[in-house]
C-alpha positions, 0 to 999 in steps of 0.5 A, a space after each residue: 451825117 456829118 456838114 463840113 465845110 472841110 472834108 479830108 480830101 480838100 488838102 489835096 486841092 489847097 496842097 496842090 497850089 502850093 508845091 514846087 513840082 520841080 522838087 522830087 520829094 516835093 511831087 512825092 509828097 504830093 502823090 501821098 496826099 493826093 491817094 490819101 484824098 482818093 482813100 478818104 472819098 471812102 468815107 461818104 455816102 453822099 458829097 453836096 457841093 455847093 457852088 461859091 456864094 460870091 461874097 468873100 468876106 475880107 476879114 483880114 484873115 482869108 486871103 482869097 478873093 471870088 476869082 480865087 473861090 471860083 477857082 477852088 471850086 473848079 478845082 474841087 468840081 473836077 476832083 470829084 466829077 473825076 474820082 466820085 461822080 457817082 457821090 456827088 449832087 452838085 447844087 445850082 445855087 439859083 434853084 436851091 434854098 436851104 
């Protein structure tokens, strides 16, 4: 088993914000990460999501605020609601302890 905070398929979702999808090579080289995040889906047997915690430390290193976790976690929700549903336990935070 392993916990991750940052498996495979997640470069899809961060490279995605990130392109110039006027550039050819650029949506070319978004198609190659985005079946390379479809491929890696192979690799669990299970995916926990857990939704944002809505304490985004500002630490001078993260650039992200909770609007933009929210909308990560949007964007990886749908990702796997589309691709492996059947994978997926997503966790309502306000029922769930660890």
């Amino acid at each position: 088993m392993t916990i991750s905070d940052s498996p495979r398929f997640l470069s899809y979702i961060y490279s995605k914000r990130f392109f110039n999808y006027t550039d050819k090579h650029s949506r070319a080289a978004l198609v190659r990460i985005y079946e390379s995040a479809l491929e890696s889906l192979n690799d669990y047997n299970v995916i926990y999501l857990f939704p944002p915690s809505h304490s985004v430390e500002q630490d001078g290193v993260r650039c992200q605020n909770e609007n933009d976790a929210d909308n990560l976690f949007n964007d990886i929700k749908t990702f796997l609601d589309t691709h492996a549903k059947e994978l997926t336990v997503f966790i309502n935070q306000n029922k769930s302890k660890l």
